[in-house]
Backbone atoms as SQL, in Angstrom:
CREATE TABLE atoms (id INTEGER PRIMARY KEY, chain TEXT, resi INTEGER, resn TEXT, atom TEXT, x REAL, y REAL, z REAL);
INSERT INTO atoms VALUES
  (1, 'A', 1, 'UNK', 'N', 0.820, -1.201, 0.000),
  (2, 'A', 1, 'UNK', 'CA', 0.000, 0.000, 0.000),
  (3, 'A', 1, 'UNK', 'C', 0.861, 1.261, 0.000),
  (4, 'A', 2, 'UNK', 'N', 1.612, 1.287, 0.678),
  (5, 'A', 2, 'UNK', 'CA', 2.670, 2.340, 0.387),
  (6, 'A', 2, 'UNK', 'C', 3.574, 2.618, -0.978),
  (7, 'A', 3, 'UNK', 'N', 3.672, 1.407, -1.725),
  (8, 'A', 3, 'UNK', 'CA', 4.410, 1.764, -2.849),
  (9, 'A', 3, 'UNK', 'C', 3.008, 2.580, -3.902),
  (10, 'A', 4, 'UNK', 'N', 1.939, 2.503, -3.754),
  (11, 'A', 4, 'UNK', 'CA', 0.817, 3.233, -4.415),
  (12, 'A', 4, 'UNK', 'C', 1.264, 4.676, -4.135),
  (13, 'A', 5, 'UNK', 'N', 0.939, 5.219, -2.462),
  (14, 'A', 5, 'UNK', 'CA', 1.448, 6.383, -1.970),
  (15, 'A', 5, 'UNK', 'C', 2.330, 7.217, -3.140),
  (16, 'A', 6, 'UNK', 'N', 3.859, 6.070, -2.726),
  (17, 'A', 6, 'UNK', 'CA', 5.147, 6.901, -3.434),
  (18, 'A', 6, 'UNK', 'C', 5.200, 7.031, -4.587),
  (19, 'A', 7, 'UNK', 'N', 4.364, 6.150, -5.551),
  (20, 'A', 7, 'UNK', 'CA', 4.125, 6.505, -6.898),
  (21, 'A', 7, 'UNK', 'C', 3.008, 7.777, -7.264),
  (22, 'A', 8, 'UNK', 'N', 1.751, 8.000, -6.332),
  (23, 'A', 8, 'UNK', 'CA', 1.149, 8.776, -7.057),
  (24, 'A', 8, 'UNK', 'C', 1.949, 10.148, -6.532),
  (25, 'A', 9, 'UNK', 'N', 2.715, 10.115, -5.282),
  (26, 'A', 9, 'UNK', 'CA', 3.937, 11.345, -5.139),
  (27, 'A', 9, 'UNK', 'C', 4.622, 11.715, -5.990),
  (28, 'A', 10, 'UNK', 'N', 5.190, 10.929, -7.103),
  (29, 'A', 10, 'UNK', 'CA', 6.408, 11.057, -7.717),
  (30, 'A', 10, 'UNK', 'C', 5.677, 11.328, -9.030),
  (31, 'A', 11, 'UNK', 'N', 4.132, 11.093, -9.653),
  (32, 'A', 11, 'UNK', 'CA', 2.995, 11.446, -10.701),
  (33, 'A', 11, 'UNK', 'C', 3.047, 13.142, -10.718),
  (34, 'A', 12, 'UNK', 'N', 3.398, 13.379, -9.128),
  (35, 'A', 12, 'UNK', 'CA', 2.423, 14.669, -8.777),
  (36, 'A', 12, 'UNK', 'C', 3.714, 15.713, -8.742),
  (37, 'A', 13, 'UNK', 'N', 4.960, 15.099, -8.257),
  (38, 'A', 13, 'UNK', 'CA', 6.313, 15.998, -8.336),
  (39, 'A', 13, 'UNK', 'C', 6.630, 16.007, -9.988),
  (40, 'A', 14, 'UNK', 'N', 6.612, 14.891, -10.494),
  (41, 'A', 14, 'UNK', 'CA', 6.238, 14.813, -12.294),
  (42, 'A', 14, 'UNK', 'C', 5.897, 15.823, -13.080),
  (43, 'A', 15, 'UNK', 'N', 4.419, 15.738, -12.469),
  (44, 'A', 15, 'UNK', 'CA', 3.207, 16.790, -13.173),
  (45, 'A', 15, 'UNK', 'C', 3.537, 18.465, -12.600),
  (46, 'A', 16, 'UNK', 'N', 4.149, 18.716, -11.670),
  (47, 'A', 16, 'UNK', 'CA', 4.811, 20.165, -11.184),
  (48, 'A', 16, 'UNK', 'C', 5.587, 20.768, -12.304),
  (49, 'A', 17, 'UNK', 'N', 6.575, 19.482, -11.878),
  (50, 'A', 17, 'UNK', 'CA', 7.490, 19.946, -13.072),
  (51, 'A', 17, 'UNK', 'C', 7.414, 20.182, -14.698),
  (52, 'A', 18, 'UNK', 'N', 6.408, 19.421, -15.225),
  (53, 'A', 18, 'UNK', 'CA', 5.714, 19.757, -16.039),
  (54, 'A', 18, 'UNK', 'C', 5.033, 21.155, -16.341),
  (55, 'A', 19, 'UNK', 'N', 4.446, 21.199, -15.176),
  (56, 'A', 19, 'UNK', 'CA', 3.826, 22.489, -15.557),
  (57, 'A', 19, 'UNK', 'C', 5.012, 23.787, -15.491),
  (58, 'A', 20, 'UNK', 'N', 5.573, 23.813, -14.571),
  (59, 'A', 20, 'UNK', 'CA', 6.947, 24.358, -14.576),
  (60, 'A', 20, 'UNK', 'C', 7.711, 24.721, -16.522),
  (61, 'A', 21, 'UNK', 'N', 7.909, 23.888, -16.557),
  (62, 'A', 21, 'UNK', 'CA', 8.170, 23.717, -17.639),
  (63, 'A', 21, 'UNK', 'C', 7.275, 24.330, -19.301),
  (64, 'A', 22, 'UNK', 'N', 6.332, 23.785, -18.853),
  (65, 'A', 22, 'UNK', 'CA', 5.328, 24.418, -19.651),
  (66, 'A', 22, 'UNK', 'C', 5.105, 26.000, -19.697),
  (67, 'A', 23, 'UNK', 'N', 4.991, 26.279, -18.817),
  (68, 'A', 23, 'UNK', 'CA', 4.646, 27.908, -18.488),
  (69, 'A', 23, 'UNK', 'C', 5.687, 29.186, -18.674),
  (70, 'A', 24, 'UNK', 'N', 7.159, 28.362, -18.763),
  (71, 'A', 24, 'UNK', 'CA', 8.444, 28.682, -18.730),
  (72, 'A', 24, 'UNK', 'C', 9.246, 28.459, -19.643),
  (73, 'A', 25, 'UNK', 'N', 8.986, 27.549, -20.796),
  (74, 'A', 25, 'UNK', 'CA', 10.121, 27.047, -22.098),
  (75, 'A', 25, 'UNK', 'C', 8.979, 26.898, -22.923),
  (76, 'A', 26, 'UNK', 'N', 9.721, 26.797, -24.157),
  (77, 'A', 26, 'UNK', 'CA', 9.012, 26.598, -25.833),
  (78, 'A', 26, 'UNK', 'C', 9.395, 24.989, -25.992),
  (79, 'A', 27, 'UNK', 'N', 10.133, 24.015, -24.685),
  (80, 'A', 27, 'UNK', 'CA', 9.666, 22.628, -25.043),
  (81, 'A', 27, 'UNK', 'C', 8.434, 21.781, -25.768),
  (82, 'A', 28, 'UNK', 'N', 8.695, 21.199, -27.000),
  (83, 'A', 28, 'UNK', 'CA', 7.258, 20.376, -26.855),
  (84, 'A', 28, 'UNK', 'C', 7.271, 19.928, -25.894),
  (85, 'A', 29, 'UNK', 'N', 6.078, 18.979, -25.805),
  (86, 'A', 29, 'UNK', 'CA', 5.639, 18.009, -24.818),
  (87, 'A', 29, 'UNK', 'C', 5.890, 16.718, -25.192),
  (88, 'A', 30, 'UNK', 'N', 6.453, 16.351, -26.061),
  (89, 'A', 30, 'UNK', 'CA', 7.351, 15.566, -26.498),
  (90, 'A', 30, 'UNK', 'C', 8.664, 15.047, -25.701),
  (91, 'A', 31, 'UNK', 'N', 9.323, 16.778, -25.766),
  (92, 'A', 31, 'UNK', 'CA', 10.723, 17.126, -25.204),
  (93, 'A', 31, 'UNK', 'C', 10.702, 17.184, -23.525),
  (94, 'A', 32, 'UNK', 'N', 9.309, 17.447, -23.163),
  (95, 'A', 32, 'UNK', 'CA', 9.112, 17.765, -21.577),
  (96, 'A', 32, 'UNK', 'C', 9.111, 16.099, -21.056),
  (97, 'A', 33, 'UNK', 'N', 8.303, 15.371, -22.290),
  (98, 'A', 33, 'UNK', 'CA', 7.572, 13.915, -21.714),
  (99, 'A', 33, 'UNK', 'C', 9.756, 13.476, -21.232),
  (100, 'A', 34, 'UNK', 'N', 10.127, 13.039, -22.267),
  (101, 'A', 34, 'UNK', 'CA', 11.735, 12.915, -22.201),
  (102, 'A', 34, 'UNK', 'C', 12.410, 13.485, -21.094),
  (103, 'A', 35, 'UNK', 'N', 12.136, 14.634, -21.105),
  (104, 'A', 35, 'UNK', 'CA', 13.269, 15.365, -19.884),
  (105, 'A', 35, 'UNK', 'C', 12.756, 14.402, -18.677),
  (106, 'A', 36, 'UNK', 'N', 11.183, 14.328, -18.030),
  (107, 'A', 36, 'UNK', 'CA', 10.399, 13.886, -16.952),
  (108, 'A', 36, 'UNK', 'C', 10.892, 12.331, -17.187),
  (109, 'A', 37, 'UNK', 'N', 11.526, 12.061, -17.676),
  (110, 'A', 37, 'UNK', 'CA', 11.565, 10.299, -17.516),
  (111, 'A', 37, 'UNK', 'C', 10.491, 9.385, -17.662),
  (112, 'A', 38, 'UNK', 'N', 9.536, 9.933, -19.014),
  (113, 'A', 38, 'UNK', 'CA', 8.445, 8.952, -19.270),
  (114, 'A', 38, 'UNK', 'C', 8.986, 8.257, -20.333),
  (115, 'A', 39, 'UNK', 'N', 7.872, 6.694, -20.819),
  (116, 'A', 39, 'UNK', 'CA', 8.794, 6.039, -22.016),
  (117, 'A', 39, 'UNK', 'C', 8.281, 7.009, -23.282),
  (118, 'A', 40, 'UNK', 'N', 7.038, 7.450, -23.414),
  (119, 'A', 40, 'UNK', 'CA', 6.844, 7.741, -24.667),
  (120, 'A', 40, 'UNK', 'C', 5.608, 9.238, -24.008),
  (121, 'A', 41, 'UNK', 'N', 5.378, 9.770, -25.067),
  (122, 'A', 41, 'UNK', 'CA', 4.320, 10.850, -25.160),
  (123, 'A', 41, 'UNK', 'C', 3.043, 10.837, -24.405),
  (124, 'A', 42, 'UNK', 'N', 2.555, 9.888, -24.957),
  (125, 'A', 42, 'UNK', 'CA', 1.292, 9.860, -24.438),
  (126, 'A', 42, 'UNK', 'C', 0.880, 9.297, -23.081),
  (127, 'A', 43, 'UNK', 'N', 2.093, 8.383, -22.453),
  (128, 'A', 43, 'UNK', 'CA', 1.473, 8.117, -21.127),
  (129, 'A', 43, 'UNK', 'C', 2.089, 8.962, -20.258),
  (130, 'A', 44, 'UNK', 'N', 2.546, 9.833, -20.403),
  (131, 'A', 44, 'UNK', 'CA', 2.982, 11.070, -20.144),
  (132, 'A', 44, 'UNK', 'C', 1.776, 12.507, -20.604),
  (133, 'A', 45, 'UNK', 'N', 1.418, 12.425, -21.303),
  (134, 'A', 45, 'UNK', 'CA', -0.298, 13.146, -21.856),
  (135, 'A', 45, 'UNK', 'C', -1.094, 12.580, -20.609),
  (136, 'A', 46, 'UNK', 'N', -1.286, 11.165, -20.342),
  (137, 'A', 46, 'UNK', 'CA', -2.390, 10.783, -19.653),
  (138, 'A', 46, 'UNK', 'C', -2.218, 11.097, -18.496),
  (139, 'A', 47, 'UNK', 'N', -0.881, 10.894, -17.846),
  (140, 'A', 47, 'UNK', 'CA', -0.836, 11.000, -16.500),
  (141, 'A', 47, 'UNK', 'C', -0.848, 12.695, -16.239),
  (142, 'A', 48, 'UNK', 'N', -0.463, 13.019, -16.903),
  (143, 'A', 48, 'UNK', 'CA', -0.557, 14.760, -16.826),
  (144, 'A', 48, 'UNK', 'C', -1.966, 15.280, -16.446),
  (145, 'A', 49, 'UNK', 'N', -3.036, 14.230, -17.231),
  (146, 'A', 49, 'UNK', 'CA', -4.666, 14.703, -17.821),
  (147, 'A', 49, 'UNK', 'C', -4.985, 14.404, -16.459),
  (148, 'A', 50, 'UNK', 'N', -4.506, 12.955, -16.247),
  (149, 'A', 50, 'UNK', 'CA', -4.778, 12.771, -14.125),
  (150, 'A', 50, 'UNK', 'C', -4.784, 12.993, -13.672),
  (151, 'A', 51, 'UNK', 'N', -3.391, 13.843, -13.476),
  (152, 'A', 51, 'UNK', 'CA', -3.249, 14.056, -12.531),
  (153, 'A', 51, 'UNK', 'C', -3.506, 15.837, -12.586),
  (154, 'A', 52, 'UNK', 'N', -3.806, 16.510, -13.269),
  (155, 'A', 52, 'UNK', 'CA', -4.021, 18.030, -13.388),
  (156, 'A', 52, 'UNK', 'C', -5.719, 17.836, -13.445),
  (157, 'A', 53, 'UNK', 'N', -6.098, 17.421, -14.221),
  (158, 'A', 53, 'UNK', 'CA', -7.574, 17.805, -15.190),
  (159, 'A', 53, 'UNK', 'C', -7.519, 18.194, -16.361),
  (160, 'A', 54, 'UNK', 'N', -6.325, 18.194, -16.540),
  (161, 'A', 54, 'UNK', 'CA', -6.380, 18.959, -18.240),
  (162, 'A', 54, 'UNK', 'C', -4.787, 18.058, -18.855),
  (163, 'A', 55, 'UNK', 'N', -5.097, 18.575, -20.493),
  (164, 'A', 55, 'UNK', 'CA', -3.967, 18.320, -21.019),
  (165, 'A', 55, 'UNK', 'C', -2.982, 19.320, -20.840),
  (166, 'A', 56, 'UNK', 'N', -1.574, 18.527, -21.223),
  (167, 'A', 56, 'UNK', 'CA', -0.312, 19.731, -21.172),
  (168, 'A', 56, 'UNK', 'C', -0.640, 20.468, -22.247),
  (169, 'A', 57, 'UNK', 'N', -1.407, 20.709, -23.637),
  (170, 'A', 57, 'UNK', 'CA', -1.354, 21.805, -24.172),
  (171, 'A', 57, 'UNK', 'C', -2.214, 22.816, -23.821),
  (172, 'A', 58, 'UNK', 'N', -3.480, 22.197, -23.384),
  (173, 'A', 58, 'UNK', 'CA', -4.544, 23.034, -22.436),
  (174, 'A', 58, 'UNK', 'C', -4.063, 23.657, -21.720),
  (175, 'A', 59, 'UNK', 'N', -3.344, 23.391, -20.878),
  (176, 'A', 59, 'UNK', 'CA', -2.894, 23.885, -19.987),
  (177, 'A', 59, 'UNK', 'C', -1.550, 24.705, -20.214),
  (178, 'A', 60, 'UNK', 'N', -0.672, 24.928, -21.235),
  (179, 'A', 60, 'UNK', 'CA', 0.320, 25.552, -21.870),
  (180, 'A', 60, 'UNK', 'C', -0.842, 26.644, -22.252),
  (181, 'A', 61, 'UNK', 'N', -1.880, 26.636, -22.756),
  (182, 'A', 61, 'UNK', 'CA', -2.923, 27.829, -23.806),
  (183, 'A', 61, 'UNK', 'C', -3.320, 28.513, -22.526),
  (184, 'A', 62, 'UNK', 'N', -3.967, 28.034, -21.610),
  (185, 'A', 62, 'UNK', 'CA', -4.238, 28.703, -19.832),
  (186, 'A', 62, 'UNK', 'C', -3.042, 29.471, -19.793),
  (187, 'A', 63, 'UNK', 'N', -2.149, 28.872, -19.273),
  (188, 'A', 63, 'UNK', 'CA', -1.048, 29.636, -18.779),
  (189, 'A', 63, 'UNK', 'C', -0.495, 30.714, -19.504),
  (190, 'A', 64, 'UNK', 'N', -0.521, 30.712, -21.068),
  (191, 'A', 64, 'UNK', 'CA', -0.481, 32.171, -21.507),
  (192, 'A', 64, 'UNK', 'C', -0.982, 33.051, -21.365),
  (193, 'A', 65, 'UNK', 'N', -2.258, 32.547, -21.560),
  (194, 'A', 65, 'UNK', 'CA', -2.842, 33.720, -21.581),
  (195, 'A', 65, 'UNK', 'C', -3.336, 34.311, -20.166),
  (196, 'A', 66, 'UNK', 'N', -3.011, 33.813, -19.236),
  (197, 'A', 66, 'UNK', 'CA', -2.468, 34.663, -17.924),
  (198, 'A', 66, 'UNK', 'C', -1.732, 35.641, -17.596);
């Protein structure tokens, strides 16, 4: 039960940095999924969608226009 814990921790320090990233560089999300240590794009898309509510480009289009 605890290894659940430390994984959805490390989803959520993940998804920070993500957004970090997003709000702050012209990375795709391609290049962000890579930097974050996912295998590929999209389960890196999903866990993002999880763990935020939104996608990383949704959420790249939010954050501009802030």
């Amino acid at each position: 039960m605890a290894k659940t814990g430390f994984l959805d921790y490390r989803l959520k320090v993940k998804t920070e940095k993500a957004k970090e990233l997003l709000k702050t560089t012209n990375y795709t999300v391609s290049d962000i999924s890579d930097r974050l240590g996912f295998m590929n794009p999209e389960s890196f898309m999903r866990t993002f969608k999880k763990v935020s509510g939104t996608t990383p480009t949704k959420f790249r289009q939010k954050a501009k226009r802030a």
